[in-house]
Steps between C-alpha positions, in 0.01 A plus 500: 500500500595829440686696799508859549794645487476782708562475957205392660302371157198249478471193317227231482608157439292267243240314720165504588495469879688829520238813533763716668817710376821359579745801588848456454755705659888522458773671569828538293781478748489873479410635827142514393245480812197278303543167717495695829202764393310169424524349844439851683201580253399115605535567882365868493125367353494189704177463695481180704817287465839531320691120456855518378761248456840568393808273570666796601429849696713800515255736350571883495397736711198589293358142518552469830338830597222399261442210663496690868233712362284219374495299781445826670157539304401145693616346156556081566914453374630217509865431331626098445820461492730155404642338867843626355562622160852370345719739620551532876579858468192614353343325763691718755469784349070452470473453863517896578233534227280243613465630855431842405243373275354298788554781739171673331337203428578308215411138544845323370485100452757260423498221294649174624441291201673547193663849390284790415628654227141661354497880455115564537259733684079442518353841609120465600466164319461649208826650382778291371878595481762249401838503335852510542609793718555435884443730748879649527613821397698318254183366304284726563746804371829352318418171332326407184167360642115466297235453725086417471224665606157374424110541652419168312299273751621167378813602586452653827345214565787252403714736691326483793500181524856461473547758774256317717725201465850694582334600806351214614883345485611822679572578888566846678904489466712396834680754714828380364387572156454863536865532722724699288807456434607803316400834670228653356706830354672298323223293358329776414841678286543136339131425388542698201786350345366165565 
């Protein structure tokens, strides 16, 4: 099917079951913002609930203070994250992120089966936002990323479903998985290079 070419286009895919735009966004490598305007436009409408799963989370500032507000507004967040990723160090340096975020009252889960690697958010049920970009500085600002976003109820639904399942494999994390091991000022200056 034919792309658009421009940031932030729309495409529909052959198919019949699809009555919903799919909207692509990418980013060039170039310092362009699109990937992290998409998740704060995403948090910013949420009404009920926000589910995201990333395999990793460092996000800037901005998310992070989007996600504040949100939760603020009595907005449901909940964040899934892999037991460990597959570097230790991003592990230790997600620790400082993850208890601010839980400091306001994001609802953070860990998977214990299998690794996580899915790069999704379901806002109200009813929006859809999957791709490659994790939440880190790095993806969100620096690397060549496309990312999804669609209304389309069938795949909400699927979605859903497969959120539904992460979290029914998921626990609160342990203590000793939220002990740092680098201080946070210095997770915080390395996070964007990673």
């Amino acid at each position: 099917y034919d792309l658009v070419t421009a940031r932030g286009g729309t495409a529909t895919p052959p198919g019949h079951y699809l009555s919903h735009p799919i909207s692509l966004y990418w980013s060039e490598g170039d310092g362009g913002r699109a990937m992290e305007h998409l998740y704060l436009s995403a948090l910013a409408t949420a009404r009920q609930e926000v589910i995201m799963a990333t395999p990793y989370f460092f996000p800037p500032h901005t998310i992070i203070e989007q996600m504040r507000a949100t939760c603020s507004r009595g907005v449901r967040v909940r964040l899934l994250l892999p037991a460990c990723s597959d570097s230790r160090t991003i592990d230790n340096l997600a620790c400082d992120y993850i208890a601010r975020a839980q400091s306001f009252g994001v609802e953070v889960l860990v998977c214990r089966e299998g690794f996580v690697h899915a790069k999704m958010m379901m806002v109200d049920n009813r929006r859809l936002i999957l791709g490659s970009a994790n939440l880190d500085s790095r993806s969100l600002r620096t690397n060549r990323e496309l990312m999804a976003s669609s209304t389309e109820p069938h795949l909400c639904y699927r979605a859903k479903a497969f959120l539904q399942g992460v979290i029914a494999r998921s626990t609160l994390p342990l203590d000793k998985e939220l002990r740092c091991a680098i201080p946070s000022f210095i997770a915080r200056m390395l996070c964007p290079i990673l």
